[in-house]
KELUM-983299 format. One record per residue (C-alpha): residue number from 1; residue in three letters; chain; x, y, z. Coordinates in Angstrom, 3 decimals. Example, Ala and Ser with C-alpha at 12.3 -4.5 7.8 and 13.67 -1.06 7.14 Angstrom:
# residues 2
<num: 1 residuo: ALA cadena: A px: 12.300 py: -4.500 pz: 7.800>
<num: 2 residuo: SER cadena: A px: 13.670 py: -1.060 pz: 7.140>
END
This chain:
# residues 296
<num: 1 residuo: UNK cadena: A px: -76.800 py: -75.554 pz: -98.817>
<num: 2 residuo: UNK cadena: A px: -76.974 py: -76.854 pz: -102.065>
<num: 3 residuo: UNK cadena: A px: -79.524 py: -76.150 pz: -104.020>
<num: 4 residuo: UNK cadena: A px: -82.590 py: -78.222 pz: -105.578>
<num: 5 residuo: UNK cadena: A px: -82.381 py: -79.173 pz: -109.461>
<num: 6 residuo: UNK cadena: A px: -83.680 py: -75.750 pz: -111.315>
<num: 7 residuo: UNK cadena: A px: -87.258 py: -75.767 pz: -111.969>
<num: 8 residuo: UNK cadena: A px: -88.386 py: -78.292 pz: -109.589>
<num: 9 residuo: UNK cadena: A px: -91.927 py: -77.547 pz: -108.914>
<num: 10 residuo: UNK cadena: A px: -93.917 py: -76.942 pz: -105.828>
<num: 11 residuo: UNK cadena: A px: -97.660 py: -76.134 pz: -104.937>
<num: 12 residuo: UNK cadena: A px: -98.661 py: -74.216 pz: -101.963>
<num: 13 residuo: UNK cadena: A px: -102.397 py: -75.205 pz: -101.625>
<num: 14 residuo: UNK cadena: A px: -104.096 py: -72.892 pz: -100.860>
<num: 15 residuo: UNK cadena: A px: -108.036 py: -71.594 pz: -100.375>
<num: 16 residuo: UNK cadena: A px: -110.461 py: -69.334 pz: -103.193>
<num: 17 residuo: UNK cadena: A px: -110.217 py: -66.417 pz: -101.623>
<num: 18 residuo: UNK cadena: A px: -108.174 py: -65.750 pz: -98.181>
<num: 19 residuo: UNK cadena: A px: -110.167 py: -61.963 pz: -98.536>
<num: 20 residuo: UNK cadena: A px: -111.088 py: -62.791 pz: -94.653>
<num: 21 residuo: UNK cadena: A px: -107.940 py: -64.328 pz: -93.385>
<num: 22 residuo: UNK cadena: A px: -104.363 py: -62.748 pz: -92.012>
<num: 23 residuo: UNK cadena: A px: -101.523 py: -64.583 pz: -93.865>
<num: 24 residuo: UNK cadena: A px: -97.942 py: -63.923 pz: -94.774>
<num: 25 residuo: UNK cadena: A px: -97.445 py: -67.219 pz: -96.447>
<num: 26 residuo: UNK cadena: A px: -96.199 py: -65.328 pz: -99.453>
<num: 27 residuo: UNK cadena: A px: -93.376 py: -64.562 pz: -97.454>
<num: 28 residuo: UNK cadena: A px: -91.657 py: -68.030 pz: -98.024>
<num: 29 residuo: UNK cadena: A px: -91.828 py: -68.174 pz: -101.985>
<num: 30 residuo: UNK cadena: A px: -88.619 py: -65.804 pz: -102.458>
<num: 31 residuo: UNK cadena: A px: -86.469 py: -68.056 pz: -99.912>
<num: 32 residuo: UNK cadena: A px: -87.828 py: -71.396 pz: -102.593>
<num: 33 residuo: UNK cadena: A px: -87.378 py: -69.655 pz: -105.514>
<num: 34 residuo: UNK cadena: A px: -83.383 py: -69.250 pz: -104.514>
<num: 35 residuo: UNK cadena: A px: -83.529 py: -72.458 pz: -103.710>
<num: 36 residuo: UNK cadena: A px: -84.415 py: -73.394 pz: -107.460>
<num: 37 residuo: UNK cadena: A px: -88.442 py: -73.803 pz: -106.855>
<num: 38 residuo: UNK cadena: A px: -91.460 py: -72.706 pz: -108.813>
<num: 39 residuo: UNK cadena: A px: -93.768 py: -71.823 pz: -106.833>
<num: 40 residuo: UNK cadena: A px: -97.304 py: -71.847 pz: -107.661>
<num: 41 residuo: UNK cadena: A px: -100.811 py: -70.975 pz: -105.294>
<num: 42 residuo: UNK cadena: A px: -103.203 py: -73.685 pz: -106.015>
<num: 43 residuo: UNK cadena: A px: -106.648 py: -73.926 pz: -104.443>
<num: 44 residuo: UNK cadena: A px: -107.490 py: -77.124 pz: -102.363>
<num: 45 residuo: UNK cadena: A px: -111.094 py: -77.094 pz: -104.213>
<num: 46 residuo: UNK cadena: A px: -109.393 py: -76.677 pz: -107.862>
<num: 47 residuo: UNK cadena: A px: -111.109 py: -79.962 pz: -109.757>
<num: 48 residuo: UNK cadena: A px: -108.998 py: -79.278 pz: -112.667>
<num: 49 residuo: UNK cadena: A px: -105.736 py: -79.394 pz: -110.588>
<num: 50 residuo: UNK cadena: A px: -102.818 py: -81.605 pz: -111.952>
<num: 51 residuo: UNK cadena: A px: -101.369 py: -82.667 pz: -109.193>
<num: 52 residuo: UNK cadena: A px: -98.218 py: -84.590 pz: -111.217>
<num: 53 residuo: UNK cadena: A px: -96.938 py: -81.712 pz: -112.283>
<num: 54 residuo: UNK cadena: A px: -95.515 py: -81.272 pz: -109.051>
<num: 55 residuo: UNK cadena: A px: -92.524 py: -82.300 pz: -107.178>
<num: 56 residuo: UNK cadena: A px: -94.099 py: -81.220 pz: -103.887>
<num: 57 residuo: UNK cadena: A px: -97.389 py: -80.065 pz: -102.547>
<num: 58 residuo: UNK cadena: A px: -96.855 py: -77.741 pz: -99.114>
<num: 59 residuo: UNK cadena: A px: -100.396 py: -77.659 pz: -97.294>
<num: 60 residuo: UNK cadena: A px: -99.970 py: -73.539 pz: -97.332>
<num: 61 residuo: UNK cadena: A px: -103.379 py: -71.963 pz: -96.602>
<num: 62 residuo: UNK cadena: A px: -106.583 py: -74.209 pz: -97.144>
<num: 63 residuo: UNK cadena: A px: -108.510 py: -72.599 pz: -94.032>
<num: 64 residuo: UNK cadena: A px: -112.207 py: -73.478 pz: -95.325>
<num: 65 residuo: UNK cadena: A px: -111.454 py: -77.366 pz: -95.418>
<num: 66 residuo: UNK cadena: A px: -113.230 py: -77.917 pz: -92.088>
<num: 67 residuo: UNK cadena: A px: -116.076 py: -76.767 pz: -93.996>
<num: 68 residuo: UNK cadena: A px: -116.165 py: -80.087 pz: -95.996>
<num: 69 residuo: UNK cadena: A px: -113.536 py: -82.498 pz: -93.894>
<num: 70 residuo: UNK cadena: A px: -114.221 py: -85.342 pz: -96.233>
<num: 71 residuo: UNK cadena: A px: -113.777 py: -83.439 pz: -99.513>
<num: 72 residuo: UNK cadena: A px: -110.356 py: -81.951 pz: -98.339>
<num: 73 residuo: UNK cadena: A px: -109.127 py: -85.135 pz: -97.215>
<num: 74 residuo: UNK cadena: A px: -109.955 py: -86.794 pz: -100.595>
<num: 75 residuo: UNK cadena: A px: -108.276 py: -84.194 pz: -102.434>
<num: 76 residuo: UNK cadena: A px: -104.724 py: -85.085 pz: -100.040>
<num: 77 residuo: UNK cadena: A px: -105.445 py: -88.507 pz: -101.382>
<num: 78 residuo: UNK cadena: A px: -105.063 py: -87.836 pz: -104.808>
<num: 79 residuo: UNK cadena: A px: -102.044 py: -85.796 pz: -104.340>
<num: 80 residuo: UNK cadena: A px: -100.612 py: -88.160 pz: -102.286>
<num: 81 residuo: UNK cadena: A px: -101.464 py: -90.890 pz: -104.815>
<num: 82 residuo: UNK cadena: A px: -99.509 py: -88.662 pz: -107.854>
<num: 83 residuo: UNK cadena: A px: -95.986 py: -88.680 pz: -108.131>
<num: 84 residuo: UNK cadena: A px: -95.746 py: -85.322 pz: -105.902>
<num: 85 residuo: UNK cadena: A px: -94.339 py: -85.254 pz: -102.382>
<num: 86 residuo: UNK cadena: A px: -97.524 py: -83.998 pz: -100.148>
<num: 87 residuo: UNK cadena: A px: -95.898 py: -82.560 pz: -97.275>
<num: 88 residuo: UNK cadena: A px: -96.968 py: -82.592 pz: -94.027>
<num: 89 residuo: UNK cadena: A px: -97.214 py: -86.578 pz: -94.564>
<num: 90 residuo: UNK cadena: A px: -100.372 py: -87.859 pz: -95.064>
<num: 91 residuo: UNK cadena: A px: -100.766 py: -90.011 pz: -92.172>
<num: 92 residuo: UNK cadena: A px: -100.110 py: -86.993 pz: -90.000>
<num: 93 residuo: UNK cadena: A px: -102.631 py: -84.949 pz: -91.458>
<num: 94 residuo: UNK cadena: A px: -105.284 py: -87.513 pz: -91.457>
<num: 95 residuo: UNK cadena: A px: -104.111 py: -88.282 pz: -87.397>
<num: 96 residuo: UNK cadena: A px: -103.979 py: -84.189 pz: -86.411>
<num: 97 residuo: UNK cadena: A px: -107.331 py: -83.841 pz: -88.179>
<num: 98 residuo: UNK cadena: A px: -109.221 py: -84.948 pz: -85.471>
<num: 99 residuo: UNK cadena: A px: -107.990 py: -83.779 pz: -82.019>
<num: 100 residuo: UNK cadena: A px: -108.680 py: -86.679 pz: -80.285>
<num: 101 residuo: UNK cadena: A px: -105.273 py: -87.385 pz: -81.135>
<num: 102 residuo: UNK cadena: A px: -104.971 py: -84.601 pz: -77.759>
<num: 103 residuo: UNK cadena: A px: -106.151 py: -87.918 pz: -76.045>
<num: 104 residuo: UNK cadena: A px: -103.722 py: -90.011 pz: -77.476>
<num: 105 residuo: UNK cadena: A px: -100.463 py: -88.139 pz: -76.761>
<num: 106 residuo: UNK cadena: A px: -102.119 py: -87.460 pz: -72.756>
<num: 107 residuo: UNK cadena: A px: -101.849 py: -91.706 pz: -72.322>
<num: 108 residuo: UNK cadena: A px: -98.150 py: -90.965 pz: -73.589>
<num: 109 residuo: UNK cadena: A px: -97.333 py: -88.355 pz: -70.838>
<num: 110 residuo: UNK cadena: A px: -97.778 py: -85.149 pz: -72.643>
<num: 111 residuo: UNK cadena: A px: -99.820 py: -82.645 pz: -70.500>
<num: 112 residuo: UNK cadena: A px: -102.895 py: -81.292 pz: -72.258>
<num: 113 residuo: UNK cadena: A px: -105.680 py: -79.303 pz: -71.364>
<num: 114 residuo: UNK cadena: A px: -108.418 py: -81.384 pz: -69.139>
<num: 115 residuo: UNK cadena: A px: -110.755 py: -82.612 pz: -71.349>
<num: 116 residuo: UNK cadena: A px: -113.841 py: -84.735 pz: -72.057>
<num: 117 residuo: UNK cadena: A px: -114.522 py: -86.025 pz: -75.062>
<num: 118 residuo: UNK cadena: A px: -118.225 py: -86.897 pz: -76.249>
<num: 119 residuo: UNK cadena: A px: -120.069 py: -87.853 pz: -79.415>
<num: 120 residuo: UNK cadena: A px: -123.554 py: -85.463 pz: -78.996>
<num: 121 residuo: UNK cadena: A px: -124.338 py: -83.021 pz: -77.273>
<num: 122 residuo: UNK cadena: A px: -126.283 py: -83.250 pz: -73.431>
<num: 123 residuo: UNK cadena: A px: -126.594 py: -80.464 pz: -71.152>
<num: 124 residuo: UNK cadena: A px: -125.701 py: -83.068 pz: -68.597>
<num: 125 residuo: UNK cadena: A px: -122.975 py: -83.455 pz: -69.702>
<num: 126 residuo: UNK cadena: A px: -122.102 py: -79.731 pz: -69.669>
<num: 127 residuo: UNK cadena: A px: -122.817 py: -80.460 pz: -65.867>
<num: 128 residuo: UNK cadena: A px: -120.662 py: -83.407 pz: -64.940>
<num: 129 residuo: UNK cadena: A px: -117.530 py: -80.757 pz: -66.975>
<num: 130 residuo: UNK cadena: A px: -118.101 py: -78.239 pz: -64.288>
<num: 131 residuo: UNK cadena: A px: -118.019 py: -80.720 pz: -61.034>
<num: 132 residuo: UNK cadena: A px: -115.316 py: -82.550 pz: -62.593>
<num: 133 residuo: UNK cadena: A px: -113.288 py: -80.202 pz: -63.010>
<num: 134 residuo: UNK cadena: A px: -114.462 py: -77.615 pz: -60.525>
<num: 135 residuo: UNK cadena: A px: -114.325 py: -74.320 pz: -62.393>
<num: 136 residuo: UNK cadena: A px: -116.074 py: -71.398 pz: -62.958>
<num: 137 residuo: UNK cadena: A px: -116.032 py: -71.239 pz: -67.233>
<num: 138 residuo: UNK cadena: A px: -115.704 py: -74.425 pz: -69.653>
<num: 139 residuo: UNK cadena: A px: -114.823 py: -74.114 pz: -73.435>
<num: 140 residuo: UNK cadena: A px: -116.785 py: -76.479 pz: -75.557>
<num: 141 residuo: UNK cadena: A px: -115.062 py: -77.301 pz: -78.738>
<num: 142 residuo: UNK cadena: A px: -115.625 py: -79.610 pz: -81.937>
<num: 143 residuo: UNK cadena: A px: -112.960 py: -82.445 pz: -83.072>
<num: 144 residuo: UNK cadena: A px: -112.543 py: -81.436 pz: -86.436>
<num: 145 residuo: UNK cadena: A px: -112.700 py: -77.691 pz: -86.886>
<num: 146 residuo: UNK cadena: A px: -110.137 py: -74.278 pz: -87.132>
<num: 147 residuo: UNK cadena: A px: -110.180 py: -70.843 pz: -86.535>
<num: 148 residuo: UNK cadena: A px: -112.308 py: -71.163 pz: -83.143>
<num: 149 residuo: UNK cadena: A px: -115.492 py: -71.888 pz: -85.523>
<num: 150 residuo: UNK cadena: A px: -117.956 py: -73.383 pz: -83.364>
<num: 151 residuo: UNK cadena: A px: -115.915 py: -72.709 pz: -80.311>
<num: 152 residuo: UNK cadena: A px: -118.134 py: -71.332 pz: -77.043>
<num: 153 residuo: UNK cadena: A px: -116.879 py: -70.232 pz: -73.395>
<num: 154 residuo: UNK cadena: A px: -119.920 py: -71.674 pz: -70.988>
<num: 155 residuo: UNK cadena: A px: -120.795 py: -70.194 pz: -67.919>
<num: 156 residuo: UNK cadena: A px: -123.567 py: -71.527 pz: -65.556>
<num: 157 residuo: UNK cadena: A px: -126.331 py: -71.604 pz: -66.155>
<num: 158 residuo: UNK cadena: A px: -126.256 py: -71.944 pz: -69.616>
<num: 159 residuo: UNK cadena: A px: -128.766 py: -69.359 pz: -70.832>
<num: 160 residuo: UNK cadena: A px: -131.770 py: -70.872 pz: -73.190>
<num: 161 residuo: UNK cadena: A px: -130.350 py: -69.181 pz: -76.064>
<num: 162 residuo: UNK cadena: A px: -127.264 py: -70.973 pz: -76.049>
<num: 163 residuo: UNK cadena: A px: -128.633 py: -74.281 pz: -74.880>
<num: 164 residuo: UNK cadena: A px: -130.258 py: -73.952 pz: -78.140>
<num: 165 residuo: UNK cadena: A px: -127.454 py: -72.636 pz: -80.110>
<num: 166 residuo: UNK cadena: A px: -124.916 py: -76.065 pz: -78.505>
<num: 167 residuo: UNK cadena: A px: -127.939 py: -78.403 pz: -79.589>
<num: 168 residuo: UNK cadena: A px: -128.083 py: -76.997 pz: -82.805>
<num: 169 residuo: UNK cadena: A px: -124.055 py: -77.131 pz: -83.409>
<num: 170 residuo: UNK cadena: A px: -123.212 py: -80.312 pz: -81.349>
<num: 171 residuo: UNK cadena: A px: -126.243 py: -82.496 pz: -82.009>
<num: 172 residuo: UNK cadena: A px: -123.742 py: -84.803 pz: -84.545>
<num: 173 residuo: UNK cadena: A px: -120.944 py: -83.402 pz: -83.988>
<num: 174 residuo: UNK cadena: A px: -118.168 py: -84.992 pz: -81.910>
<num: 175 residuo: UNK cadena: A px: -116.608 py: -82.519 pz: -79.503>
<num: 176 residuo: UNK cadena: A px: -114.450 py: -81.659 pz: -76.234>
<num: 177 residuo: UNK cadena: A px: -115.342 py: -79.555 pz: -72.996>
<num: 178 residuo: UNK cadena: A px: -112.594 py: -78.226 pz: -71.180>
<num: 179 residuo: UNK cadena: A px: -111.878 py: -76.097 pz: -68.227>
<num: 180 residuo: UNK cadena: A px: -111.272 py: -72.456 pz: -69.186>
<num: 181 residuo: UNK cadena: A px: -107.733 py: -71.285 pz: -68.704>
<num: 182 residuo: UNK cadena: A px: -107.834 py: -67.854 pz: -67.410>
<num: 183 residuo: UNK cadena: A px: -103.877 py: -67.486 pz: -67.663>
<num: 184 residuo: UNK cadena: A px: -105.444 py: -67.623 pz: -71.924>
<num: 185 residuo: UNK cadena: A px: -106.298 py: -63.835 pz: -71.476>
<num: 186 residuo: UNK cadena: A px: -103.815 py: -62.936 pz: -68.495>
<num: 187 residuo: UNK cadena: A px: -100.456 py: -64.032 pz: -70.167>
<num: 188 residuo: UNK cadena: A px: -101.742 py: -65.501 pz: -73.677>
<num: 189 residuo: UNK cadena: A px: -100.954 py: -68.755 pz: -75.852>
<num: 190 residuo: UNK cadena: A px: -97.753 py: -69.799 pz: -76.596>
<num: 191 residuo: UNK cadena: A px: -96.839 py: -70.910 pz: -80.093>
<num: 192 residuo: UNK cadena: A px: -93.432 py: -72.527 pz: -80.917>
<num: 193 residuo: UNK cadena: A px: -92.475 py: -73.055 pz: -84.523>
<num: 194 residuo: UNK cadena: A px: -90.502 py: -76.538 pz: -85.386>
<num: 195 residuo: UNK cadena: A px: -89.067 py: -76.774 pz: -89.074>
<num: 196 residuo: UNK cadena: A px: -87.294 py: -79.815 pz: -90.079>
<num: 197 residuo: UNK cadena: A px: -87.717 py: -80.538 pz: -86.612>
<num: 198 residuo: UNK cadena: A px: -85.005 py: -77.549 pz: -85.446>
<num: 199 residuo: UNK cadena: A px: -86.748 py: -74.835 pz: -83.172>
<num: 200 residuo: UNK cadena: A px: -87.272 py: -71.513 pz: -85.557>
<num: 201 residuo: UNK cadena: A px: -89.127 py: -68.895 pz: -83.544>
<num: 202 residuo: UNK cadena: A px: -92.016 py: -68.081 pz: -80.881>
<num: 203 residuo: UNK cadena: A px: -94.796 py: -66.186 pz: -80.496>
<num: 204 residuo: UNK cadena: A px: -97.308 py: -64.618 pz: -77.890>
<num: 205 residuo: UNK cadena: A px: -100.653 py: -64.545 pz: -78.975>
<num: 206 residuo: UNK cadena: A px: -103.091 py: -62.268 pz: -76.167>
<num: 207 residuo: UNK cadena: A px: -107.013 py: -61.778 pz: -77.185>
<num: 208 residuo: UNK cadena: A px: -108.580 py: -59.071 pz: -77.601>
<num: 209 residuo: UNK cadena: A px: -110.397 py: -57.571 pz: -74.737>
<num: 210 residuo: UNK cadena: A px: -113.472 py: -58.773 pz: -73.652>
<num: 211 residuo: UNK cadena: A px: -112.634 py: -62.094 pz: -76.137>
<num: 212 residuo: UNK cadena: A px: -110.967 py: -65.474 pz: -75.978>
<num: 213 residuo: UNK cadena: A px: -109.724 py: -66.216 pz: -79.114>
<num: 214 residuo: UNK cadena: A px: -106.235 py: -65.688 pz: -79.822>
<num: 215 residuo: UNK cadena: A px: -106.759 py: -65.893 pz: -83.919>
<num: 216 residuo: UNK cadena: A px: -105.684 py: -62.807 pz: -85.324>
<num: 217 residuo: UNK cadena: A px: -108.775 py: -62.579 pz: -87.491>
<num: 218 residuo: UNK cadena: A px: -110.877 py: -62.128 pz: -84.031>
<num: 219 residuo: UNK cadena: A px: -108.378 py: -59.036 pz: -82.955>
<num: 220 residuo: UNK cadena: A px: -105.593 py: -61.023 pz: -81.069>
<num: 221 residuo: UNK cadena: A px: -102.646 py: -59.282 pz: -80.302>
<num: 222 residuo: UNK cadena: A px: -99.436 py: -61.150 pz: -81.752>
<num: 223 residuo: UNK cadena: A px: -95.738 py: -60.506 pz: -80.721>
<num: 224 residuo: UNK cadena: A px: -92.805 py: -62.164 pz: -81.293>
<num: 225 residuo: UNK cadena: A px: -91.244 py: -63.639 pz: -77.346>
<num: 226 residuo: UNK cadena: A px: -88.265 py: -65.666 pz: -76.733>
<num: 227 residuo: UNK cadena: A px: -90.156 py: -68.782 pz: -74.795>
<num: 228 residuo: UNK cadena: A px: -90.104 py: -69.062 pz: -71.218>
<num: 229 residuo: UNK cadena: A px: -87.261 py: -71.118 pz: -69.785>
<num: 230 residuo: UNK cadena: A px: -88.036 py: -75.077 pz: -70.251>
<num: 231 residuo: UNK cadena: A px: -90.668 py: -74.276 pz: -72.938>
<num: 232 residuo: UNK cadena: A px: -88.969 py: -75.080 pz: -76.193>
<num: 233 residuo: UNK cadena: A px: -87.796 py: -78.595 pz: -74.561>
<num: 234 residuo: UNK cadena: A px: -91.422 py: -79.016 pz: -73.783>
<num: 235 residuo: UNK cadena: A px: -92.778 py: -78.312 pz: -77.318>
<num: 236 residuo: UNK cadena: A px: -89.871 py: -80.859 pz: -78.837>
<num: 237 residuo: UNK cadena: A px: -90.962 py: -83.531 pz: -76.296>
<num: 238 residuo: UNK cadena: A px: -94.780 py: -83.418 pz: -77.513>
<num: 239 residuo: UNK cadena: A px: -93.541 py: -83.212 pz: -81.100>
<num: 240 residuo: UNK cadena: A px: -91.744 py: -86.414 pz: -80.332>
<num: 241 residuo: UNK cadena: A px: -94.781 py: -87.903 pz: -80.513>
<num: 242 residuo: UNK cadena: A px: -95.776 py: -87.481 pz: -83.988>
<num: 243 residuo: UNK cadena: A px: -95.010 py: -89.940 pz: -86.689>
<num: 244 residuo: UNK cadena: A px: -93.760 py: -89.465 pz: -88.994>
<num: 245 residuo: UNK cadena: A px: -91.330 py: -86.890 pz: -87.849>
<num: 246 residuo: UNK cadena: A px: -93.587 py: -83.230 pz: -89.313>
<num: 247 residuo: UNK cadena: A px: -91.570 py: -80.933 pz: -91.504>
<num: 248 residuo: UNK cadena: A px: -92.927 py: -78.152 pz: -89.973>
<num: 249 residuo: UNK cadena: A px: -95.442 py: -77.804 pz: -86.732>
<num: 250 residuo: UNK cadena: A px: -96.067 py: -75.436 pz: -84.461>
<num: 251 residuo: UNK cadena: A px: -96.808 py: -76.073 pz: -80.609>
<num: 252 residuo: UNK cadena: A px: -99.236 py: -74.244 pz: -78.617>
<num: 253 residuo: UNK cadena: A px: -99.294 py: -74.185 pz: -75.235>
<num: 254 residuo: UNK cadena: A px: -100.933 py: -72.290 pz: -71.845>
<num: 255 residuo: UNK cadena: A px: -99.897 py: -71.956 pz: -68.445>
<num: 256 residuo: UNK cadena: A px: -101.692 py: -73.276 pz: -65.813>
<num: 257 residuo: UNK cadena: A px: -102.147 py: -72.220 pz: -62.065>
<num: 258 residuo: UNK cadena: A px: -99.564 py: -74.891 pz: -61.360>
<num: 259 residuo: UNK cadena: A px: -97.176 py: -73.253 pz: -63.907>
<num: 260 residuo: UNK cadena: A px: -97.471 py: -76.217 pz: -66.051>
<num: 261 residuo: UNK cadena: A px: -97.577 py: -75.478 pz: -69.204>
<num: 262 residuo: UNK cadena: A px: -100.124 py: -77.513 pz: -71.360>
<num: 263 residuo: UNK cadena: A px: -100.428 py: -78.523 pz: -75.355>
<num: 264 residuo: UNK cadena: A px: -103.565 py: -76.433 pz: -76.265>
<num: 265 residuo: UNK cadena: A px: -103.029 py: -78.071 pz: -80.029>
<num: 266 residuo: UNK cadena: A px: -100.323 py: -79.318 pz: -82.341>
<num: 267 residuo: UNK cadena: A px: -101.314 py: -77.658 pz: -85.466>
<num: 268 residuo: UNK cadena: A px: -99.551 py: -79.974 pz: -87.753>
<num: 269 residuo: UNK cadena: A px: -101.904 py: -79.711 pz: -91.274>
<num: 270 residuo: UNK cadena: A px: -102.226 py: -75.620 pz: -92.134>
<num: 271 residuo: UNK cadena: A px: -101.503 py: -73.350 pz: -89.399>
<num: 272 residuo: UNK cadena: A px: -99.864 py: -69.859 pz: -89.809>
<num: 273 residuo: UNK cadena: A px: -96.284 py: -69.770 pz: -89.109>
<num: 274 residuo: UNK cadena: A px: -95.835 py: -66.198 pz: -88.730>
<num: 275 residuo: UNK cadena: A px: -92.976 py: -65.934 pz: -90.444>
<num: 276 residuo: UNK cadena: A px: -92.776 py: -61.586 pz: -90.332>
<num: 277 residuo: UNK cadena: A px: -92.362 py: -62.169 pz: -86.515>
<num: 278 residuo: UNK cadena: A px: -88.812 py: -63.304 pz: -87.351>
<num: 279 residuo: UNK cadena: A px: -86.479 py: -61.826 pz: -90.036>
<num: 280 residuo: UNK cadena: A px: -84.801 py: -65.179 pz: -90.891>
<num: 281 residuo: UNK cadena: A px: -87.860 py: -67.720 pz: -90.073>
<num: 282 residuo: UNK cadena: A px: -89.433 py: -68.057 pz: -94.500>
<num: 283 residuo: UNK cadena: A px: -85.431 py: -68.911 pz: -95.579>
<num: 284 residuo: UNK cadena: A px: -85.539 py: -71.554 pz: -92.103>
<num: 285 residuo: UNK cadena: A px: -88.760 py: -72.977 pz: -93.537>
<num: 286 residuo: UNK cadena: A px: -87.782 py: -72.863 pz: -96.836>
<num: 287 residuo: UNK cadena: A px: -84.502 py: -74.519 pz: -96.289>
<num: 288 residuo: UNK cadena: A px: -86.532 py: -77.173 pz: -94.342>
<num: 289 residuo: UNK cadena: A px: -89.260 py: -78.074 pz: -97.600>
<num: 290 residuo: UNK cadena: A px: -86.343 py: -77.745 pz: -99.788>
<num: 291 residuo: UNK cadena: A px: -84.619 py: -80.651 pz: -97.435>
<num: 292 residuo: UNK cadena: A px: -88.398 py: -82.747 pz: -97.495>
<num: 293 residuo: UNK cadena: A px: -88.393 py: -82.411 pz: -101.642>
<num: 294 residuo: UNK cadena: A px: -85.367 py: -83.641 pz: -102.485>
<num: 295 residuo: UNK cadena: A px: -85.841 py: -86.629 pz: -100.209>
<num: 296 residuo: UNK cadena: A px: -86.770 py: -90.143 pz: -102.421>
END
């Protein structure tokens, strides 16, 4: 491949401190730099940041921005507005933000996890979840947030304590009830890995025991899987439905008791992309960014 004009510039944006967080991000610098990139960490919440001295702004780490939505958001603004390529595009960062967008791509035919969506929080409406869907646990979840913060499994009935807790986190805040997915802690999530829309690598993700979350920083077990048969096809066909097309994006996915597997989320802004599950996945990545910077 030939390589990108020496010294062209790009800024992985990054958080303060990741002191809390699992990340191998770092992995992907080597595989720029022989493409002819600087590379240089920049925090999100930097005010001094220069954003036109970059060709290229990769949204690497920032996983405190759903701290302050707004603020993050404004800061993609500015670097979209300077002469450096923000990449993933704007529009789909602003769109993946909020997962309503899960609703969006269910009216297109993608298969999601059940879900309904509400504004504020009602223990009725904790109630109508369990006879509509007729199960045993529900996951209540908000529209903007990462790394399972504010992220409950319900059981009935809800005990005081965490009728008080769900008033107290959902009073404003938009968010989605869904039927628990026991095949979550029997099999495990799926994640597929798309870079310049080319399949890289997979992943199993299985929580710890006694848990539900399959983040690593909560004690999730990760190991690299070749998908199950029909999978990757899947993952493209959701990804179809992004535009513009994402430079990179990773698919995750459940089984269901039908064997259908489901879009849990298309992380298309920050997400980890495991790249020490698969020798040759940073130089695939790399090799797709490169491709994305030297594009008018």
């Amino acid at each position: 491949m030939e390589n990108s004009s020496p010294g062209r510039r790009c800024a992985f944006l990054t958080m303060d401190s990741l002191e809390d967080f699992v990340s191998d991000a770092d992995l992907a610098i080597a595989p720029m730099q022989a493409l002819g990139w600087v590379v240089e960490k920049v925090s999100w919440r930097d005010t001094a940041a220069d954003w036109d001295r970059f060709d290229m702004v990769y949204i690497c780490t920032p996983w405190d921005y759903q701290d302050a939505p707004d603020a993050f958001l404004a800061v993609l603004r500015r670097i979209d507005a300077s002469s450096a390529r923000l990449v993933n595009d704007l529009a789909i960062v602003e769109w993946n933000l909020d997962k309503r967008y899960l609703r969006e791509i269910e009216s297109r035919g993608v298969a999601i996890v059940p879900s309904r969506w509400h504004d504020r929080f009602s223990v009725a409406q904790v109630d109508a979840a369990f006879e509509a869907f007729d199960a045993g646990r529900m996951v209540i979840k908000p529209v903007v947030g990462a790394n399972a913060d504010h992220t409950y499994v319900l059981e009935r009935p809800l005990e005081p304590g965490l009728q008080a807790q769900l008033e107290q986190s959902f009073s404003e805040r938009p968010h989605f009830i869904q039927p628990f997915i026991d095949a979550v802690v029997t099999e495990g999530e799926y994640s597929l890995f798309f870079f310049g829309g080319e399949y890289s690598h997979a992943i199993l993700k299985t929580p710890a025991s006694g848990d539900f979350r399959t983040q690593e920083e909560h004690g999730s077990n990760i190991q690299p899987v070749t998908p199950p048969a029909g999978l990757v096809d899947t993952a493209r066909a959701a990804l179809a439905q992004v535009e513009p097309a994402p430079v990179y994006a990773r698919a995750d996915f459940v089984r269901d008791t039908g064997d259908v597997f489901r879009v849990m989320e298309l992380e298309l802004i920050e997400p980890s992309l495991y790249f020490r599950t698969d020798t040759d996945s940073a130089a695939r990545f790399a090799a797709a960014l490169d491709q994305a910077g030297r594009q008018p």
